[in-house]
VEXNU-259063 format. One line per field, with one value per atom (N, C-alpha, C, O, CB): residue number from 1; residue in three letters; atom name; z, y, x. Coordinates in steps of 0.001 Angstrom, whole numbers, plus 500000, padded with zeros to 6 digits. Atoms other than C-alpha are relative to their C-alpha. Glycine has a CB too. Layout:
N
n c(NUM,...) .
res c(ALA,...) .
atom c(CA,...) .
w c(Z,...) .
v c(Y,...) .
u c(X,...) .
***
This chain:
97
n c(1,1,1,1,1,2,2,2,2,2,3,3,3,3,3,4,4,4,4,4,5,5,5,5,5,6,6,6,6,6,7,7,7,7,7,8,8,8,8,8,9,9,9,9,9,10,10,10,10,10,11,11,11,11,11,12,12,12,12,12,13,13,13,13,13,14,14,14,14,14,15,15,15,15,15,16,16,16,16,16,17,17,17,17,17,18,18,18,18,18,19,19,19,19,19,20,20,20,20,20,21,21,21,21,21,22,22,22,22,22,23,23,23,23,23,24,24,24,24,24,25,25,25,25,25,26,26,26,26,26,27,27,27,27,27,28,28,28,28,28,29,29,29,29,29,30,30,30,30,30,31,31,31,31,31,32,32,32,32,32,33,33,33,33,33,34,34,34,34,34,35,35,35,35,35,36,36,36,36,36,37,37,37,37,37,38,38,38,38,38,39,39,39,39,39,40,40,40,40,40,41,41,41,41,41,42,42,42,42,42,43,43,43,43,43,44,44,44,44,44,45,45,45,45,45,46,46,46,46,46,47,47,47,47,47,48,48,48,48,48,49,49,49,49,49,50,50,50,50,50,51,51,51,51,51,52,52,52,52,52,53,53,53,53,53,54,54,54,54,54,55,55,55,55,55,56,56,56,56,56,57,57,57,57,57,58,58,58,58,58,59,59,59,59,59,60,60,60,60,60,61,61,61,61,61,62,62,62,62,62,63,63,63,63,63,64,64,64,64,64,65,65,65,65,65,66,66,66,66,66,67,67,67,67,67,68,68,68,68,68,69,69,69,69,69,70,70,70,70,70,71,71,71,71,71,72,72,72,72,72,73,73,73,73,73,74,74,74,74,74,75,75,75,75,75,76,76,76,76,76,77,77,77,77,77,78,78,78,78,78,79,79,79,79,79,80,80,80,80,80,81,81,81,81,81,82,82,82,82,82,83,83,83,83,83,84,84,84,84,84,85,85,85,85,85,86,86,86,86,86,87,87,87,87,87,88,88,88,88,88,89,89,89,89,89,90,90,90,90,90,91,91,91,91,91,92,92,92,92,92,93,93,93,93,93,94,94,94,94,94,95,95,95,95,95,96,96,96,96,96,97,97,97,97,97) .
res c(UNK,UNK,UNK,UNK,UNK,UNK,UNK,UNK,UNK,UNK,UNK,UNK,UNK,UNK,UNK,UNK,UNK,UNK,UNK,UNK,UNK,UNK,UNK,UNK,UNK,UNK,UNK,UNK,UNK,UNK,UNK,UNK,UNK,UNK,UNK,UNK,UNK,UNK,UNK,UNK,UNK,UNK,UNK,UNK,UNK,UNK,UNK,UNK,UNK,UNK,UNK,UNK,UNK,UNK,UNK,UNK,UNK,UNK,UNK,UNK,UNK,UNK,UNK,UNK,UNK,UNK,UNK,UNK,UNK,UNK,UNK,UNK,UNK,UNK,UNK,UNK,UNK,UNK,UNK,UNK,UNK,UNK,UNK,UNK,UNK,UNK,UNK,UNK,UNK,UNK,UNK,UNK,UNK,UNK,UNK,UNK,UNK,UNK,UNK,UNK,UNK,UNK,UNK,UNK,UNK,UNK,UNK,UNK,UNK,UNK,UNK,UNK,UNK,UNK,UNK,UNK,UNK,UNK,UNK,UNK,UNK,UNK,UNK,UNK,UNK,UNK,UNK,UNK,UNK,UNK,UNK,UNK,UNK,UNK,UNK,UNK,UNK,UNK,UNK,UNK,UNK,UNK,UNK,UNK,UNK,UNK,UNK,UNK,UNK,UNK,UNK,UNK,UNK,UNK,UNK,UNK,UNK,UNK,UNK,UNK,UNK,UNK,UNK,UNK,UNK,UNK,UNK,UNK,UNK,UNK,UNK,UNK,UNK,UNK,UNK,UNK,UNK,UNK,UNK,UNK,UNK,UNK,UNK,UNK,UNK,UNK,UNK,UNK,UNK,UNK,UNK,UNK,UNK,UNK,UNK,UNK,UNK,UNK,UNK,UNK,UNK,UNK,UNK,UNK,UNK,UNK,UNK,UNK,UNK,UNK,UNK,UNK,UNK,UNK,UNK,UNK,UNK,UNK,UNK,UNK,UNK,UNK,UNK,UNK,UNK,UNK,UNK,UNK,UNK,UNK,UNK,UNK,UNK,UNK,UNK,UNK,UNK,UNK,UNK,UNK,UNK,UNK,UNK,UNK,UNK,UNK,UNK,UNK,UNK,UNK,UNK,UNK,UNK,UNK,UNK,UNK,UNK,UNK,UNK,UNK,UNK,UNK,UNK,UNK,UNK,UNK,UNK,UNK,UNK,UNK,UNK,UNK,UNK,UNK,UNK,UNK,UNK,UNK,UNK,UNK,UNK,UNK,UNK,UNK,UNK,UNK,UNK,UNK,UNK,UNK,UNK,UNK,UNK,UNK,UNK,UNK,UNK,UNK,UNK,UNK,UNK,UNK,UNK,UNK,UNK,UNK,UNK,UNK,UNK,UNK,UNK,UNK,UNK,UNK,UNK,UNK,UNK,UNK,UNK,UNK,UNK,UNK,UNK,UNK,UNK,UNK,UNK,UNK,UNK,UNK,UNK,UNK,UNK,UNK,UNK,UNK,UNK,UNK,UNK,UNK,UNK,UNK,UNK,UNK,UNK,UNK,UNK,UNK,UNK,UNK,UNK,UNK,UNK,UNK,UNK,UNK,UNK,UNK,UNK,UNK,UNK,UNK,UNK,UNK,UNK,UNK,UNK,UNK,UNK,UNK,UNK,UNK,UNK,UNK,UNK,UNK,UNK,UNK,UNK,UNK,UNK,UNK,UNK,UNK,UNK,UNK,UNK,UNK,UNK,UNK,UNK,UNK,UNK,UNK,UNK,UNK,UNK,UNK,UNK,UNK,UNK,UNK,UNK,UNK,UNK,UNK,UNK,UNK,UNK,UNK,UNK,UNK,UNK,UNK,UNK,UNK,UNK,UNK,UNK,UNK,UNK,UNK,UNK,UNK,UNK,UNK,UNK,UNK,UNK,UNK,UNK,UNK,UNK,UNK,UNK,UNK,UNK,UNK,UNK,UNK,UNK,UNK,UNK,UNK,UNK,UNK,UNK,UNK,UNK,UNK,UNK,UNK,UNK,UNK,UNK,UNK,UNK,UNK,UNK,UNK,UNK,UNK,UNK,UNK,UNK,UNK,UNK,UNK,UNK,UNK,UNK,UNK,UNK,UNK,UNK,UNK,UNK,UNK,UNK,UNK,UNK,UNK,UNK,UNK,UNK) .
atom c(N,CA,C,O,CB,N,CA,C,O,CB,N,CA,C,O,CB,N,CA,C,O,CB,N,CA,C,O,CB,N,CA,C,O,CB,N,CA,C,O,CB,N,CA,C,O,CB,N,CA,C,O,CB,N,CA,C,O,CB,N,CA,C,O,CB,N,CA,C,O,CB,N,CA,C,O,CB,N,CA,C,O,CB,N,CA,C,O,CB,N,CA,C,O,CB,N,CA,C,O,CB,N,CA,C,O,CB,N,CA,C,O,CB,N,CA,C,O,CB,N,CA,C,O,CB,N,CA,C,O,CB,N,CA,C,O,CB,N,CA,C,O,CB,N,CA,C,O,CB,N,CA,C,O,CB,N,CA,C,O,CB,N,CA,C,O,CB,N,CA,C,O,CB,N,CA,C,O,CB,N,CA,C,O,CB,N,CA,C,O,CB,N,CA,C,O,CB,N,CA,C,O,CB,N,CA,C,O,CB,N,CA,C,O,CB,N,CA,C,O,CB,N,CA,C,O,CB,N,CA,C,O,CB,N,CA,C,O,CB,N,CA,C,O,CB,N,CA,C,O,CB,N,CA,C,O,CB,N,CA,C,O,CB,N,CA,C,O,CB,N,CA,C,O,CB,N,CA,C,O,CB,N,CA,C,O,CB,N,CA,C,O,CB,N,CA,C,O,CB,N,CA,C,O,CB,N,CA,C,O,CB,N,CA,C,O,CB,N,CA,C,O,CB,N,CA,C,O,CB,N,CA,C,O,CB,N,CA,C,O,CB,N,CA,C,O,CB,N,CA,C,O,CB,N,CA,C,O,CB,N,CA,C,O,CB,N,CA,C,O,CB,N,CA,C,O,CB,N,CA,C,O,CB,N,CA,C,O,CB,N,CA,C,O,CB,N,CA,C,O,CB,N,CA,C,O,CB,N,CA,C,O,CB,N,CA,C,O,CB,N,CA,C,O,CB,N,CA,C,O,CB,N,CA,C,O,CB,N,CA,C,O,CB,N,CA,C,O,CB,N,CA,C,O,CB,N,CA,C,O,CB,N,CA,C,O,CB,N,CA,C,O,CB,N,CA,C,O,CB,N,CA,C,O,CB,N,CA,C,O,CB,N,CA,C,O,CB,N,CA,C,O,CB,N,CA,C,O,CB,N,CA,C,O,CB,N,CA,C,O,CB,N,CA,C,O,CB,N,CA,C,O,CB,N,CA,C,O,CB,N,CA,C,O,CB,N,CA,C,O,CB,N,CA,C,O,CB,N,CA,C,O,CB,N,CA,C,O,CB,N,CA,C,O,CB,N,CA,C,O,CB) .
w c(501376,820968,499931,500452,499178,500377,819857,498687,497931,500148,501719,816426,500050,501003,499282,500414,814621,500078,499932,498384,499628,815287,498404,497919,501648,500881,812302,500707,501931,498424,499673,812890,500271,501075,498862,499668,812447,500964,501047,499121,498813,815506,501245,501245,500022,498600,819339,501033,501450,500567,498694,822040,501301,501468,499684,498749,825354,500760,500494,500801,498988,828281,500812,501271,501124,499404,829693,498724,498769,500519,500785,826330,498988,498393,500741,500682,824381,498613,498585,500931,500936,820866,500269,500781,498624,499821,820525,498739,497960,500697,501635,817509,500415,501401,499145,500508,816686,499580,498921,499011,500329,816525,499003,498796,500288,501521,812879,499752,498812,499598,500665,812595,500407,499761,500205,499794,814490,499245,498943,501102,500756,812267,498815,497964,499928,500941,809694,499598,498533,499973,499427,810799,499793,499277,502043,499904,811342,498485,497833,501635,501482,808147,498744,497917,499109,500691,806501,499977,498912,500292,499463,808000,499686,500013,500962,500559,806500,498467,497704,500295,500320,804097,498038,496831,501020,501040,802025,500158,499892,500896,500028,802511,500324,499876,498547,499145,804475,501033,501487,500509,498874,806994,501645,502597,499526,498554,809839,499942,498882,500804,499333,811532,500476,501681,501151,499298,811408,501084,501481,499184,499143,813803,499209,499596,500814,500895,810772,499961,500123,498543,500804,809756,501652,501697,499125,498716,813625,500475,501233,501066,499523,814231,498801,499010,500414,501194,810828,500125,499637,497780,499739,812069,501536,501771,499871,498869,815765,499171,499124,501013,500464,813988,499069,499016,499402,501244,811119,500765,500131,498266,498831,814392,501804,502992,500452,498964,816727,500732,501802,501019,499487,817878,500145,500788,499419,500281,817041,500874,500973,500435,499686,819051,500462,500451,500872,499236,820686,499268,499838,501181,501068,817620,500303,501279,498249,499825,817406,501700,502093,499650,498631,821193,500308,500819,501104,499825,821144,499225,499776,499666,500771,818271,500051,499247,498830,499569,819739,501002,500944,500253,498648,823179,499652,500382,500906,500653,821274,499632,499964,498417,500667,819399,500715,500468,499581,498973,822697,500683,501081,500819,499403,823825,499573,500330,500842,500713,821335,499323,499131,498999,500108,819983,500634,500752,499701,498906,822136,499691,500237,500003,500751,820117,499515,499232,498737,500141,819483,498554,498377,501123,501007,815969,498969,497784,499670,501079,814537,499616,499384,498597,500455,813808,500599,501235,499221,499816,814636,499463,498650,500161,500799,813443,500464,501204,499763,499966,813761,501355,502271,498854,498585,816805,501142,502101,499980,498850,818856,499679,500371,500017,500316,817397,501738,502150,498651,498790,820933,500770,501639,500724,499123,822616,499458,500316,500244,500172,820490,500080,500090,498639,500053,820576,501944,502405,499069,498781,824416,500912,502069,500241,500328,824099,499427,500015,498542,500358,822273,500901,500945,499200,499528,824517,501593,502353,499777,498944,827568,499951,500671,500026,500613,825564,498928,498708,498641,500999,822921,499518,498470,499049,500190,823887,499012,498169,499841,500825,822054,501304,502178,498138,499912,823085,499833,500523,500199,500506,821613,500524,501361,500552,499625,821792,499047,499563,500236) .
v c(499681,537578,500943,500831,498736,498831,540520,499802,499260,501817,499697,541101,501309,502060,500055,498720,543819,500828,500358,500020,498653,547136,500953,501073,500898,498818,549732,501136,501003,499809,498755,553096,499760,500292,501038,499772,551991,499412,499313,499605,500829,550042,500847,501751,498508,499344,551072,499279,498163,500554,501020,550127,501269,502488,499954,499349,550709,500016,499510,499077,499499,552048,498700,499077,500611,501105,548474,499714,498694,498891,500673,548432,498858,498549,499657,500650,545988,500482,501394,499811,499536,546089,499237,498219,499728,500462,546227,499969,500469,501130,500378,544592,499433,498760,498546,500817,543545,499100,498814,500482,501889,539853,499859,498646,499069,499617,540783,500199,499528,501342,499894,541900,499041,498709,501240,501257,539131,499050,498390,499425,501187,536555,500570,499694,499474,499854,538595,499429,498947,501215,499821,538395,498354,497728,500720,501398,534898,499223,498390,498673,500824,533961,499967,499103,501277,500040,535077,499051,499024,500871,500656,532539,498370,497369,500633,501421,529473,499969,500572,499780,499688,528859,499042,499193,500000,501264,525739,500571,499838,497769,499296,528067,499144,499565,500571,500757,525230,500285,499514,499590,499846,527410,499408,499473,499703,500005,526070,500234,500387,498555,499595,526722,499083,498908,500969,500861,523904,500077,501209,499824,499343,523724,500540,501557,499115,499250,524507,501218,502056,499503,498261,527934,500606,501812,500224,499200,528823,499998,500894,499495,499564,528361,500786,501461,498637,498947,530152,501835,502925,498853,498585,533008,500618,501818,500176,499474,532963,500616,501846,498515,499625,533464,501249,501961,498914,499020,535950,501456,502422,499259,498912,538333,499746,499898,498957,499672,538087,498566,498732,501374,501110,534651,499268,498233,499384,500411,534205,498903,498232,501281,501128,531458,498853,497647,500279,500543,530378,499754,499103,500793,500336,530350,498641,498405,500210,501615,526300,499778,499379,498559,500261,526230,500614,500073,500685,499227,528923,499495,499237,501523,500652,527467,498542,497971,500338,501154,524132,500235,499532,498822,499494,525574,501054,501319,501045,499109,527778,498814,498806,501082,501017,524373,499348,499061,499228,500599,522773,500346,499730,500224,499720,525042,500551,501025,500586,499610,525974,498979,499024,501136,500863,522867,498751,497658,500043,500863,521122,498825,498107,500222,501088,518475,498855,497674,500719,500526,517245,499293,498343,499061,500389,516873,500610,500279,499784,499962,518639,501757,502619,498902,498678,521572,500811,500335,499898,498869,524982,500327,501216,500906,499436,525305,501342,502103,498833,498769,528193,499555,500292,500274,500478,526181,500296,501041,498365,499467,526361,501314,501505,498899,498816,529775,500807,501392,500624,499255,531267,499415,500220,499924,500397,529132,500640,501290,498760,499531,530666,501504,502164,499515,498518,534188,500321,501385,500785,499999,533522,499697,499976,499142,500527,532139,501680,502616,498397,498448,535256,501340,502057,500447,499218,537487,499616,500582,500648,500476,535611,500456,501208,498485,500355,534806,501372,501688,497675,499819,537078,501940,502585,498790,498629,540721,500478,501242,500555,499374,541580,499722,498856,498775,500157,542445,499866,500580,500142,500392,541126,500997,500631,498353,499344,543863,500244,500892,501219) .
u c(500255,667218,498822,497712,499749,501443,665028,499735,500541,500262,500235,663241,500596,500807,498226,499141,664959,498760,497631,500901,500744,663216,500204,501329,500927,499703,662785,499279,499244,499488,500558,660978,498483,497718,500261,501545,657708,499870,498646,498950,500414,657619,500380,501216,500747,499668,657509,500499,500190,498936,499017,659815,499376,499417,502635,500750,657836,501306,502396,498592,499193,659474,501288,502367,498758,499568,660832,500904,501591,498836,499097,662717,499901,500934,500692,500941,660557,499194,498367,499185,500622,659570,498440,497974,500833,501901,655628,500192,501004,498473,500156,654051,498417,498118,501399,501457,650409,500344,501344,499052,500096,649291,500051,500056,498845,500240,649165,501350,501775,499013,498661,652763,500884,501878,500629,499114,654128,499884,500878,499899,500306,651892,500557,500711,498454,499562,653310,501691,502078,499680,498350,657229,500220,501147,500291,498899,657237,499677,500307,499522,500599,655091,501492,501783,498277,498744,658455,500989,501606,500561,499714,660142,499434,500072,499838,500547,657839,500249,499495,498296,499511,659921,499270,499462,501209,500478,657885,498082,497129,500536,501432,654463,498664,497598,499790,500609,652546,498914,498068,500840,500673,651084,500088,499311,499035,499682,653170,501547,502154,499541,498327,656898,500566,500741,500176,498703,659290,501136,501413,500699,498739,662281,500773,501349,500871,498915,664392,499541,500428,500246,500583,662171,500267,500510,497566,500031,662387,501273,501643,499071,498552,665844,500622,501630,501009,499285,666730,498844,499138,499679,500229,664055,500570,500713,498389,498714,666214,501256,501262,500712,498849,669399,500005,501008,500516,499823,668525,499186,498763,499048,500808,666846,501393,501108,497470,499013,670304,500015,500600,499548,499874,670175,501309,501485,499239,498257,674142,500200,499173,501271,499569,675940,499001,499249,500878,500755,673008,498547,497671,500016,501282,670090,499826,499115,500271,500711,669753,499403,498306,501497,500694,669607,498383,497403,501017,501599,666598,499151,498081,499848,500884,664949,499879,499143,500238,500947,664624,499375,498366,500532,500650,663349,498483,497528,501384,501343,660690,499071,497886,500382,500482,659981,499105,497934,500887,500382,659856,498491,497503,501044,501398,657510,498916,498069,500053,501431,654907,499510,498295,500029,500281,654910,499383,499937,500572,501024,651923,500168,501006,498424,500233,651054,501487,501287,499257,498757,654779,500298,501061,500161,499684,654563,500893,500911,499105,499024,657331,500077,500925,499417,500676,655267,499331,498390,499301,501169,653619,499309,499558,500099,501034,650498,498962,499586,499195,500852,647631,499704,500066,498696,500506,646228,501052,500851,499707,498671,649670,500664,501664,501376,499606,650461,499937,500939,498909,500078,649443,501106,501443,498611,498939,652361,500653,501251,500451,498615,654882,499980,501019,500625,499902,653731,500196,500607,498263,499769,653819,501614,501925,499043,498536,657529,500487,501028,500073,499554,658152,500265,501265,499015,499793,657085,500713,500786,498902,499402,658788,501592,502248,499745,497942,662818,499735,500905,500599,499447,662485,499815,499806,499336,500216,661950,499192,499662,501050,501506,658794,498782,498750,499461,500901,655597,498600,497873,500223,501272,652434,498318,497492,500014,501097,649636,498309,497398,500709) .
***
């Protein structure tokens, strides 16, 4: 799964969209859907799927869940934000600059 690419963004040589920690916290903030300030499994498997995640979205968005979710409560908050932007740039063809 990739994030969708428009113009303003750059895809480095390896094929990878680049995005500032700022446009990613922006990207996924879209995605919180009850404005809480964290990323349920529901908001993360509905931001896999609505960014190419097709047959396989729920599977990725519990495995993202799995793994940015330290604490095991359900939720991504600001504190585990660095696991999922690290998840991101591992599964999800982006790169965090």
């Amino acid at each position: 799964m990739a994030l969708k690419n428009n113009s303003r963004r750059n895809i480095s040589s390896d094929g990878k969209l680049e995005l500032s920690l700022q446009e990613f916290k922006k990207w996924l903030k879209r995605f919180d859907l009850n404005k809480d300030g964290k990323i349920s499994k529901e908001e993360l498997r509905e931001a896999v799927m609505k960014n190419g995640g097709g047959w396989f979205s729920k599977i990725k968005g519990s495995y993202g869940m799995r793994i940015a979710d330290s604490n095991g409560d359900g939720f991504i908050d600001e504190k585990e934000f660095k696991n999922l932007v690290e998840f991101a740039q591992r599964n999800l063809g982006v790169r965090i600059i």
